[in-house]
KEKE-3310 file (N, C-alpha, C; in steps of 0.2 Angstrom, whole numbers, plus 5000, padded with zeros to 4 digits):
npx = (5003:5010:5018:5011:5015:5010:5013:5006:5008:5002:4998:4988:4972:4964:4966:4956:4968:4975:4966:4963:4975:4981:4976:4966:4971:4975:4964:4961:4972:4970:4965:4970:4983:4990:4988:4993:4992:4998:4997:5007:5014:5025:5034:5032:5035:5047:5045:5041:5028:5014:5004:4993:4989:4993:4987:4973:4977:4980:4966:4958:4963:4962:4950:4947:4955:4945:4934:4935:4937:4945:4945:4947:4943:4951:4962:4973:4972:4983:4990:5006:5013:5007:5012:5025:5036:5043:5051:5062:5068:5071:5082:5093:5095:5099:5112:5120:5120:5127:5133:5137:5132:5119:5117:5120:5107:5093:5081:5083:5094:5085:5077:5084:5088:5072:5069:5081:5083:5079:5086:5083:5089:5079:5076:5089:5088:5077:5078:5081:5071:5061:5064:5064:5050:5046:5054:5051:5039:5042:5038:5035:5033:5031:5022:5026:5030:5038:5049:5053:5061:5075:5074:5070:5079:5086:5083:5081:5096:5100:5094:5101:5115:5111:5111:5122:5131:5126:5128:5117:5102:5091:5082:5074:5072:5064:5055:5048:5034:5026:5010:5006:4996:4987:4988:4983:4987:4983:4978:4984:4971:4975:4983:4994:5003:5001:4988:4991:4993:5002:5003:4993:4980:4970:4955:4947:4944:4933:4926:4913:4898:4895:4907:4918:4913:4913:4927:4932:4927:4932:4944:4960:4961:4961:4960:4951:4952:4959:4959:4953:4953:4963:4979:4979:4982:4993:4984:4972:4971:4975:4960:4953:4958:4954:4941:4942:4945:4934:4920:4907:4912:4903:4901:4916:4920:4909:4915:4926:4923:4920:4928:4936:4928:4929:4921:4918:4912:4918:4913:4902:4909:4914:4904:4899:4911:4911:4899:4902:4913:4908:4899:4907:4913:4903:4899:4909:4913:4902:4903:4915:4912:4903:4908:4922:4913:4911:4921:4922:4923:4931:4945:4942:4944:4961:4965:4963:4969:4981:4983:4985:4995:5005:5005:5011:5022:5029:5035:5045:5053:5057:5064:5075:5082:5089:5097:5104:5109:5104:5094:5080)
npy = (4988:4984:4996:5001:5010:5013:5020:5026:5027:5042:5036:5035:5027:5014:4996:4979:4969:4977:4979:4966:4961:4974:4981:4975:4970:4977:4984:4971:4975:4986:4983:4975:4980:4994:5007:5016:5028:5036:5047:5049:5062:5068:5061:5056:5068:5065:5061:5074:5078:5089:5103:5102:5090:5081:5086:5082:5068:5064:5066:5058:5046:5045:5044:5033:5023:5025:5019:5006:5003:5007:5014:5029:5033:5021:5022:5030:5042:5052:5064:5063:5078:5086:5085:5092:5090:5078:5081:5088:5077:5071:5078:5078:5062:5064:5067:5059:5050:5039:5043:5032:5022:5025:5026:5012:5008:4998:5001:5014:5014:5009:5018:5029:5021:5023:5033:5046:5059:5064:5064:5064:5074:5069:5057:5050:5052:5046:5033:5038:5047:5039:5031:5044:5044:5033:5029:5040:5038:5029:5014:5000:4987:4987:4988:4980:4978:4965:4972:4983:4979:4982:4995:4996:4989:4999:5009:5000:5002:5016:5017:5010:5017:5030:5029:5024:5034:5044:5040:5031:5022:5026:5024:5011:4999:4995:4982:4972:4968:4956:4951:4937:4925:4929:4933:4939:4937:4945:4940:4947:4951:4948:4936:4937:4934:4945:4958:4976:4991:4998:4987:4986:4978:4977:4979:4992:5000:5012:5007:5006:4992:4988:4991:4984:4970:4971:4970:4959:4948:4949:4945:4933:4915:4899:4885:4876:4861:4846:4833:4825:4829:4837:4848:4865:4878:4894:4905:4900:4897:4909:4915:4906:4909:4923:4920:4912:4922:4930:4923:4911:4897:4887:4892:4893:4878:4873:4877:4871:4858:4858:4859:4848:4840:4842:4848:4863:4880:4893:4905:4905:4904:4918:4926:4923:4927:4940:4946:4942:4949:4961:4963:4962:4975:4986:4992:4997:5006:5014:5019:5027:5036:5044:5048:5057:5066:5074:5085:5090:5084:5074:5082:5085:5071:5070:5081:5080:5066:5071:5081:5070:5063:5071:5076:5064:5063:5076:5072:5063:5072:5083:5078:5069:5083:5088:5074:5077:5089:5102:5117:5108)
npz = (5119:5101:5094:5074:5060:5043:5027:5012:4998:4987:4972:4963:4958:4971:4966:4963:4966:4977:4986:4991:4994:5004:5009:5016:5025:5033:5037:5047:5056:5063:5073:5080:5083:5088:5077:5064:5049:5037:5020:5008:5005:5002:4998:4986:4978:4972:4960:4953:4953:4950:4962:4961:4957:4969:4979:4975:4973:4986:4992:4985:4989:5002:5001:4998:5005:5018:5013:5011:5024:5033:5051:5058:5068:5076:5070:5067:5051:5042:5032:5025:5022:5033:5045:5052:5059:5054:5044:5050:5059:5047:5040:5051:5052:5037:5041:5045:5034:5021:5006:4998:5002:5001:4988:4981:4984:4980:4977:4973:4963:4951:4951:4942:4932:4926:4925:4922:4916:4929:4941:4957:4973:4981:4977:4980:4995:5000:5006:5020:5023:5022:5033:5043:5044:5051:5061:5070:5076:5084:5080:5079:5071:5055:5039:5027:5007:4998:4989:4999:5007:5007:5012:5025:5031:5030:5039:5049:5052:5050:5064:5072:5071:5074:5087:5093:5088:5096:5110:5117:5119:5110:5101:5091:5081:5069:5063:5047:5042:5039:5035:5032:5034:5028:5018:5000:4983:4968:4952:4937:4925:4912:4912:4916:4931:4942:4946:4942:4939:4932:4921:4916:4918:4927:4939:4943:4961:4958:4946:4939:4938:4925:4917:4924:4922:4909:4907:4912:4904:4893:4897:4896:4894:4888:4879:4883:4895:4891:4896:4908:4926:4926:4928:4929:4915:4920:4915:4917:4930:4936:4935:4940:4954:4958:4960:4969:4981:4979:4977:4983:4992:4985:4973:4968:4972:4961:4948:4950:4950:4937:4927:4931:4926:4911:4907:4908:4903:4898:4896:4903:4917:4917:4916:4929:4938:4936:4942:4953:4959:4955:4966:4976:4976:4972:4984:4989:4981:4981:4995:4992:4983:4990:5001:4994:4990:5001:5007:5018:5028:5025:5026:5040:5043:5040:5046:5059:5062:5059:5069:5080:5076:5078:5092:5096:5090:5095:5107:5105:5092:5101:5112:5104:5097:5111:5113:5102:5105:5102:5107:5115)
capx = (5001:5016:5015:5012:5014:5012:5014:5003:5010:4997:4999:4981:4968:4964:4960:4954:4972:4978:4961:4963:4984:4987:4972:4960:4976:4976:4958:4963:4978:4967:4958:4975:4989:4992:4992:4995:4993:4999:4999:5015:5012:5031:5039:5028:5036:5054:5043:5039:5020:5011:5004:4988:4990:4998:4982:4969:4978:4980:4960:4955:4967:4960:4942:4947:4955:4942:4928:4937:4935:4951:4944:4950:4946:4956:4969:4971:4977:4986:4995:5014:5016:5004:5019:5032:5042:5047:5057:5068:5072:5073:5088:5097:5096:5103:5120:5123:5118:5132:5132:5139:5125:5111:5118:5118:5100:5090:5076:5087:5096:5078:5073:5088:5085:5068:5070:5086:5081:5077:5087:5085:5093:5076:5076:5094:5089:5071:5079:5082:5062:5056:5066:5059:5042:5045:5056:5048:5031:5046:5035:5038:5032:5031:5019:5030:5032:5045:5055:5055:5065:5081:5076:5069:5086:5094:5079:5086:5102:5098:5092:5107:5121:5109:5110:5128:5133:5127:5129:5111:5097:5084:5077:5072:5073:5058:5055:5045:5029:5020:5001:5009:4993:4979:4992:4981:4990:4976:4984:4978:4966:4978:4984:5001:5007:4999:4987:4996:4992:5007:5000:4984:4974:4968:4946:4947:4937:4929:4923:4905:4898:4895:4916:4922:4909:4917:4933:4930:4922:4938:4951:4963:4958:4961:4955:4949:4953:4958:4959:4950:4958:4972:4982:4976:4988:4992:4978:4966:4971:4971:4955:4951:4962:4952:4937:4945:4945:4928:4917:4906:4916:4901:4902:4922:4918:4906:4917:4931:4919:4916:4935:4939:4927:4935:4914:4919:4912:4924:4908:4898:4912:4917:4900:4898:4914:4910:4895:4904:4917:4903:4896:4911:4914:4898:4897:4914:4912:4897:4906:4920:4907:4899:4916:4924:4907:4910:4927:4922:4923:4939:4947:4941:4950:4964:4967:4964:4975:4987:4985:4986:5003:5009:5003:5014:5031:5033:5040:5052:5058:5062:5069:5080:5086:5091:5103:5111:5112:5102:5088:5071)
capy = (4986:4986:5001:5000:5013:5012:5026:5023:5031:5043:5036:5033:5022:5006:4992:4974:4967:4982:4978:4961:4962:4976:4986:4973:4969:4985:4984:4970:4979:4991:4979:4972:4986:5003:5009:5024:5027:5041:5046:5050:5066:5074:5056:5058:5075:5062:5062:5082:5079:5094:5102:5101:5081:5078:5088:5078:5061:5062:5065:5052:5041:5044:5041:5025:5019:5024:5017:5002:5001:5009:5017:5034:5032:5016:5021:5039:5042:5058:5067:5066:5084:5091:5082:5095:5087:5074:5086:5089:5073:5067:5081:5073:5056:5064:5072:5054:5044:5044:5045:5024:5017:5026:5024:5006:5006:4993:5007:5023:5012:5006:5024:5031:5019:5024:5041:5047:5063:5068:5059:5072:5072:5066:5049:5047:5051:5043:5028:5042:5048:5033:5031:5047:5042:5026:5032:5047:5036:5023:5008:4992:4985:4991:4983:4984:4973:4963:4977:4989:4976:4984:4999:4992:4989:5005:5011:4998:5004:5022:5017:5009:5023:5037:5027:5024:5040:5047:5035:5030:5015:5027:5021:5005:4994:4994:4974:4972:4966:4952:4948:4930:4921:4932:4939:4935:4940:4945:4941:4953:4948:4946:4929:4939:4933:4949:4962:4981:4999:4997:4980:4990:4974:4981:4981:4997:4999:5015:5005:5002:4986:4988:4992:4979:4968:4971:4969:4950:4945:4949:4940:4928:4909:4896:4879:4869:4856:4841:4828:4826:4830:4841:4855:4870:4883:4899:4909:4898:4897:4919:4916:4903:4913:4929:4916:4912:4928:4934:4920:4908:4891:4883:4894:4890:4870:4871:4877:4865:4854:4857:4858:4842:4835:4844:4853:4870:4883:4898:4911:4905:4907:4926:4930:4922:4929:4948:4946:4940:4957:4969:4963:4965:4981:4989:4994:5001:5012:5018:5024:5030:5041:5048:5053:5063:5072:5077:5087:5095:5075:5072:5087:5083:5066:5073:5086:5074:5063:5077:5082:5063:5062:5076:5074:5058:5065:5081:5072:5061:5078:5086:5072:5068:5089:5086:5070:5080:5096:5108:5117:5106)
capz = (5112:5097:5088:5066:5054:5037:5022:5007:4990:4982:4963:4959:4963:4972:4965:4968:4971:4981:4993:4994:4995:5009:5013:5020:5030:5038:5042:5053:5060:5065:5079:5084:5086:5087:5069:5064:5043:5032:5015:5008:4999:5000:4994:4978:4975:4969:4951:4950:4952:4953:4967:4961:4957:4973:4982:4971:4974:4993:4992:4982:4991:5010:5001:4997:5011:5022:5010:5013:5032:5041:5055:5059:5075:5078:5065:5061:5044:5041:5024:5027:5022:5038:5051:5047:5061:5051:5042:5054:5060:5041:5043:5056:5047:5032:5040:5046:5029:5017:4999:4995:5004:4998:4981:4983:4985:4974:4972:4970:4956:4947:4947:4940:4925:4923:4925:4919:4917:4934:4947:4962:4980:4985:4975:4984:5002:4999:5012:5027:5024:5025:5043:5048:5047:5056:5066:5072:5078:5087:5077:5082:5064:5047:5034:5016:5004:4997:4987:5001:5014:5010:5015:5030:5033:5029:5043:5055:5051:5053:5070:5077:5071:5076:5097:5093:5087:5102:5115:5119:5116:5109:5093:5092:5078:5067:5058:5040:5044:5032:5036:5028:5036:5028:5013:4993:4977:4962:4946:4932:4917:4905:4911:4920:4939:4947:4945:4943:4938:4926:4917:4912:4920:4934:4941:4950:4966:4959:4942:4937:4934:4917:4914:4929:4918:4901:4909:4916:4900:4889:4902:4893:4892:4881:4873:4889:4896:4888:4899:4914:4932:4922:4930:4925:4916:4923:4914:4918:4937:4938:4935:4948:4960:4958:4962:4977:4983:4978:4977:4988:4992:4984:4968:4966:4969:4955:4943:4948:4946:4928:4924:4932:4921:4904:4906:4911:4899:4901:4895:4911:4923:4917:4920:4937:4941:4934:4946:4961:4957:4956:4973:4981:4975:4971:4990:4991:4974:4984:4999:4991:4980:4994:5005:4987:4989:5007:5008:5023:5029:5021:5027:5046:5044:5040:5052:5068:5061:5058:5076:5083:5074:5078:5097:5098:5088:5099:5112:5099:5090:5105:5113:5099:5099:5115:5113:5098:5109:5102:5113:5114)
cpx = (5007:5012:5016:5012:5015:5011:5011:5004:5001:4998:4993:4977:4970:4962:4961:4961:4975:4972:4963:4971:4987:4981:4966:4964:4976:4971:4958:4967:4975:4965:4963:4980:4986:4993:4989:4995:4995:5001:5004:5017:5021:5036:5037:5033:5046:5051:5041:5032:5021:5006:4998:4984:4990:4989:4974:4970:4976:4971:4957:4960:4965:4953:4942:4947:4949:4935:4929:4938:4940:4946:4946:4948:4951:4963:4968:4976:4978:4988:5002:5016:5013:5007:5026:5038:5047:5053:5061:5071:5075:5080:5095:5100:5101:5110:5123:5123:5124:5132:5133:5133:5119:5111:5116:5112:5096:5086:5079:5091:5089:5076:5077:5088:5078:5066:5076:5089:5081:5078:5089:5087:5086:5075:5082:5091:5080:5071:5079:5075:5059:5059:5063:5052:5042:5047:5053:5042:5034:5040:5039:5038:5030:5027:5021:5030:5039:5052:5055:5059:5073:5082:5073:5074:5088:5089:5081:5094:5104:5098:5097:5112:5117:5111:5117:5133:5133:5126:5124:5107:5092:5079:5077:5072:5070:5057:5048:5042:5027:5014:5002:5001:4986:4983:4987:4982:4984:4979:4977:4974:4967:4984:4991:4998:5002:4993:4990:4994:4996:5006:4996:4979:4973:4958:4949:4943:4933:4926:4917:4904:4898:4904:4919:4918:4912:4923:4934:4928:4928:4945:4953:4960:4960:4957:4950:4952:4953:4960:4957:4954:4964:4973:4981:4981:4987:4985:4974:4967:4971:4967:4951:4954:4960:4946:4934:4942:4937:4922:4913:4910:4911:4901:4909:4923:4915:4909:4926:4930:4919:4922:4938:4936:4926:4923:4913:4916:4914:4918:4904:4904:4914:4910:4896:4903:4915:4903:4898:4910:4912:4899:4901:4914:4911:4898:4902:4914:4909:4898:4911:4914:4904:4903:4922:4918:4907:4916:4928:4924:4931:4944:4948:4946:4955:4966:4969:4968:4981:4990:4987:4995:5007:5010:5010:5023:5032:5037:5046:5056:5061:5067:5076:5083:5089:5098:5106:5112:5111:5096:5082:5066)
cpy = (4988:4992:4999:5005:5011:5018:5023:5031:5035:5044:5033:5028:5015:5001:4984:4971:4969:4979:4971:4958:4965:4977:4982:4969:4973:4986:4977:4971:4982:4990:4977:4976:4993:5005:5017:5024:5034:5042:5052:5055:5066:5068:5055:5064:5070:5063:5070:5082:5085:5097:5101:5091:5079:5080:5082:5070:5058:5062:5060:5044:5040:5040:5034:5021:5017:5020:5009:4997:5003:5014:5023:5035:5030:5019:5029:5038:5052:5061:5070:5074:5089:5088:5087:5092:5081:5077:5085:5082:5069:5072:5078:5067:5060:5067:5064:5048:5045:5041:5037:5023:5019:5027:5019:5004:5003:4999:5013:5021:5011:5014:5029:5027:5022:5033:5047:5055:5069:5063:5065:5070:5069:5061:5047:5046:5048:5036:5033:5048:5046:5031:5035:5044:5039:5029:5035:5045:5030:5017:5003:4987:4991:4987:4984:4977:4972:4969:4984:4984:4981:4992:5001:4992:4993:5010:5009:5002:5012:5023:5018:5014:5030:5035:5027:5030:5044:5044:5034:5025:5020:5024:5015:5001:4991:4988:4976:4969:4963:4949:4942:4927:4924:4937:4933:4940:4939:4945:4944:4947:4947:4941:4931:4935:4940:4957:4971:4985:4997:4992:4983:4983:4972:4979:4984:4998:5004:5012:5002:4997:4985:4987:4987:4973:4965:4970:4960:4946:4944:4945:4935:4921:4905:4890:4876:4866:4851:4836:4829:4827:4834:4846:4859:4875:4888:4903:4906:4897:4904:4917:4911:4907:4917:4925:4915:4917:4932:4931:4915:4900:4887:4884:4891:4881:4869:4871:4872:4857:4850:4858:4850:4836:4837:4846:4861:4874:4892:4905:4910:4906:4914:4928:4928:4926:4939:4947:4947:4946:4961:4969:4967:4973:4987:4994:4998:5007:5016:5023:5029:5037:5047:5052:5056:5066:5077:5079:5090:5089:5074:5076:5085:5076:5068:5077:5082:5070:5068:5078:5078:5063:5066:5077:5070:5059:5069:5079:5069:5068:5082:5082:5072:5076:5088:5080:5073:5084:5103:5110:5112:5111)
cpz = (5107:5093:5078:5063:5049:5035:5017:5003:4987:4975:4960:4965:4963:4969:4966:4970:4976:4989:4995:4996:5000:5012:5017:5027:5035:5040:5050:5058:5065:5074:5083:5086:5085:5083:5069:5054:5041:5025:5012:5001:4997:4996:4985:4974:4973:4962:4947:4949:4954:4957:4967:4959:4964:4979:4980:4973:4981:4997:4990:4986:5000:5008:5001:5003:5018:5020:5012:5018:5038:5044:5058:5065:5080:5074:5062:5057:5043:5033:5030:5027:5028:5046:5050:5052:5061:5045:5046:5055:5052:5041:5047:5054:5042:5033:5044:5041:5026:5011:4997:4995:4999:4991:4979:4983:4980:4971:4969:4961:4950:4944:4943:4931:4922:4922:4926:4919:4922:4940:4951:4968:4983:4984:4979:4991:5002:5005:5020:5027:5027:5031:5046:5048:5048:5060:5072:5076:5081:5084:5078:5076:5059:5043:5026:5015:5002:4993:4992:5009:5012:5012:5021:5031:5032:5036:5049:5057:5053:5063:5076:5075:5076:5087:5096:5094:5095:5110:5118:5117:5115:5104:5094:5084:5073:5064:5055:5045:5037:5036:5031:5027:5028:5019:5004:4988:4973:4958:4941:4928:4912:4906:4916:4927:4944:4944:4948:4938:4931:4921:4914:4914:4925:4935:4947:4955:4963:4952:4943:4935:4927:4916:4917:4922:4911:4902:4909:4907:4895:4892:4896:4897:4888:4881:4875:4889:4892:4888:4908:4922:4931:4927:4925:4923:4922:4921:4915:4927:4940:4940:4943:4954:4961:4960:4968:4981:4982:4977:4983:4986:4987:4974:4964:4964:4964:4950:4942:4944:4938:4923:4924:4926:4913:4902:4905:4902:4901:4901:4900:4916:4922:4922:4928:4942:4938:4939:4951:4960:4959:4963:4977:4981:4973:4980:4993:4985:4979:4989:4996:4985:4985:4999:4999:4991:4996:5009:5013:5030:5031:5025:5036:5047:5047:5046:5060:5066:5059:5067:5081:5081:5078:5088:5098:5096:5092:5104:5107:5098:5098:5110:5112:5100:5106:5118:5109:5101:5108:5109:5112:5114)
residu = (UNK:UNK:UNK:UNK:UNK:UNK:UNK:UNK:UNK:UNK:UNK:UNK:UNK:UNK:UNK:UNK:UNK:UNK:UNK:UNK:UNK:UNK:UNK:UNK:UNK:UNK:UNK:UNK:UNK:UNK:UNK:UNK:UNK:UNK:UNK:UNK:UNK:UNK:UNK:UNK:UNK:UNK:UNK:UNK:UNK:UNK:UNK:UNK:UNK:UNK:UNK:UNK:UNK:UNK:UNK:UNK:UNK:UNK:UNK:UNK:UNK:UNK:UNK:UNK:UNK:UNK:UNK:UNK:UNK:UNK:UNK:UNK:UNK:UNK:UNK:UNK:UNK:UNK:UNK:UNK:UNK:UNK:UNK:UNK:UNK:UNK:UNK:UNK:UNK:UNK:UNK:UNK:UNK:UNK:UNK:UNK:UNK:UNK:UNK:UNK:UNK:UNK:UNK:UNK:UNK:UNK:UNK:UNK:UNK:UNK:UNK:UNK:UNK:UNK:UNK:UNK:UNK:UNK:UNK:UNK:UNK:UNK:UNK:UNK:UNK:UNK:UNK:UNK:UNK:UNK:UNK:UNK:UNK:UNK:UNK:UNK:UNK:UNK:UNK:UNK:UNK:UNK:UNK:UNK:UNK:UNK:UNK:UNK:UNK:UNK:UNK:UNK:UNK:UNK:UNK:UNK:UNK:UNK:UNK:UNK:UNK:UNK:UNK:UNK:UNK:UNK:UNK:UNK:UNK:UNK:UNK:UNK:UNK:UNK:UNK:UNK:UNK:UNK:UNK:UNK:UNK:UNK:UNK:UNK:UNK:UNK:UNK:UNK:UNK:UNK:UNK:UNK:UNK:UNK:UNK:UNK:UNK:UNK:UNK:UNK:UNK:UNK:UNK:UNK:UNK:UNK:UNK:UNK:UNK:UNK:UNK:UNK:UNK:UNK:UNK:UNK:UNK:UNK:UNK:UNK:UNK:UNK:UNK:UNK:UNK:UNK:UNK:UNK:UNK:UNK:UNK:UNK:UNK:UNK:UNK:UNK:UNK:UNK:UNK:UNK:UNK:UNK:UNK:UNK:UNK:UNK:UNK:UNK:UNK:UNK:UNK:UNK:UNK:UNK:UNK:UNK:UNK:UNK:UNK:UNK:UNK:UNK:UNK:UNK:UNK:UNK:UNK:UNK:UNK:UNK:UNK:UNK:UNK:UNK:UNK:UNK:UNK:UNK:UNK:UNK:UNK:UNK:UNK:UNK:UNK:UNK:UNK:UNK:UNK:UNK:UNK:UNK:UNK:UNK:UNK:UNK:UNK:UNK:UNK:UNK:UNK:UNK:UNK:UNK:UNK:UNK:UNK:UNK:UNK:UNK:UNK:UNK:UNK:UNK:UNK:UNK:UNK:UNK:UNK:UNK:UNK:UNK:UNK:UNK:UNK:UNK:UNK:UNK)
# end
């Protein structure tokens, strides 16, 4: 069975486009490969959170996932910082990366604009991280999005020099993985391409109906329809989009219905569609309330998943010490 890892940033909470974008993908993963999750405390630490943020997040961020429906059975989910022998091989990587390349990088450039400031060695070697913890678990796929292919490739890249250098085929190759088939963009409520943290128009998974509610009700719209069978702009297609996605087929047909015949009243579909939201989300609020309150839970995850990881790198690290030529 091909093995998967993914790393999941802890910068807040999930909400509906993240679930229906990555995480309900990784619930199916789960059934099909060998996955392996981690979340990525020590990659966080490139913005100088603090420890007590960093500890906060990676909590709030297991509850989610598992509220979710990853299985920690199937898929143990760890905290990158309780792996420490991803350190070490992130080491190795870094006395073979060299300073052009990892300059070069789309993201290391992006963050240097936005953060000026505070451009630390860990935003440069942030591409030879993320190798180790592919790396390190020999993953066969990787599930990233579009702005993390090139460093997908500096991971492949990593691979092949590290076999080269020392004249061996050990590492393997890791290729982006896209769930294409099963892959639905949420666009925000304020008529944008996508729903994002950064946008402010967001329905988070831990929001009450009342707020998700008030949220849906104020979405952009305009005039209607004013001619029958029209293409629908963008802000009035979001909202069918999100429909899509949350709705029963018979639900979404009635309200094409009522567009194609220039009938639609925009104030009956918010609140059909702020209903069909608080379904789907009402029951994952719940879980995710109930595993916050049990840290003794949380903590447990964690650990097995720490020790599952850690299980499966020890042979890697010592391995890998062995082709460079220290002791294993």
């Amino acid at each position: 069975m091909e093995r998967v890892i993914s790393g999941i940033r802890p910068t807040g909470n999930l909400h509906l486009g993240n679930y229906f974008g990555a995480v309900k993908n990784f619930v199916r993963m789960q059934d099909e490969f060998e996955c392996m999750f981690f979340i990525a405390d020590w990659h966080s630490l490139t913005t100088h959170p603090t420890p007590d943020n960093i500890r906060r997040s990676a909590k709030t961020i297991l509850a989610e996932y598992l509220a979710c429906g990853i299985d920690p059975n199937k898929a143990p989910i760890y905290v990158q910082s309780d792996v420490k022998e991803v350190l070490e091989l992130y080491l190795y990587l870094n006395m073979n990366a060299y300073l052009g390349e990892l300059e070069r990088v789309t993201s290391f450039k992006e963050k240097v604009r936005q953060q000026p400031d505070n451009v630390n060695a860990g935003l440069l070697t942030y591409p030879s991280l993320m190798a180790a913890d592919i790396l390190m678990h020999k993953a066969d796929k990787v599930p990233v999005g579009k702005d993390q292919e090139q460093n997908m490739e500096m991971a492949r890249l990593f691979a092949r020099r590290f076999n080269r250098i020392y004249n061996v085929e050990y590492f393997k190759e890791p290729q982006s993985f896209y769930y294409t088939s099963h892959a639905v963009k949420i666009p925000g409520l304020d008529g944008s391409g996508k729903m994002g943290k950064s946008n402010g128009n967001c329905i988070y998974l831990f929001e009450d109906d009342k707020t998700i509610t008030k949220k849906v009700m104020r979405a952009v719209t305009d005039a209607g329809p004013q001619a029958m069978n029209s293409d629908k702009p963008e802000v009035i297609q979001n909202l069918f989009t999100i429909m899509e996605a949350v709705s029963s087929p018979d639900t979404l047909a009635y309200f094409n219905d009522k567009w194609n015949t220039c009938e639609i009243r925009y104030g009956d579909m918010k609140k059909q569609l702020a209903q069909d939201i608080c379904a789907v989300v009402a029951p994952i609020r719940e879980k995710i309330e109930a595993y916050q309150a049990d840290d003794a839970f949380l903590e447990s995850v964690a650990k097995q998943g720490a020790e599952r990881a850690r299980e499966r790198v020890a042979k890697t690290i010592s391995e890998v010490r062995e082709i460079i030529g220290f002791h294993a």
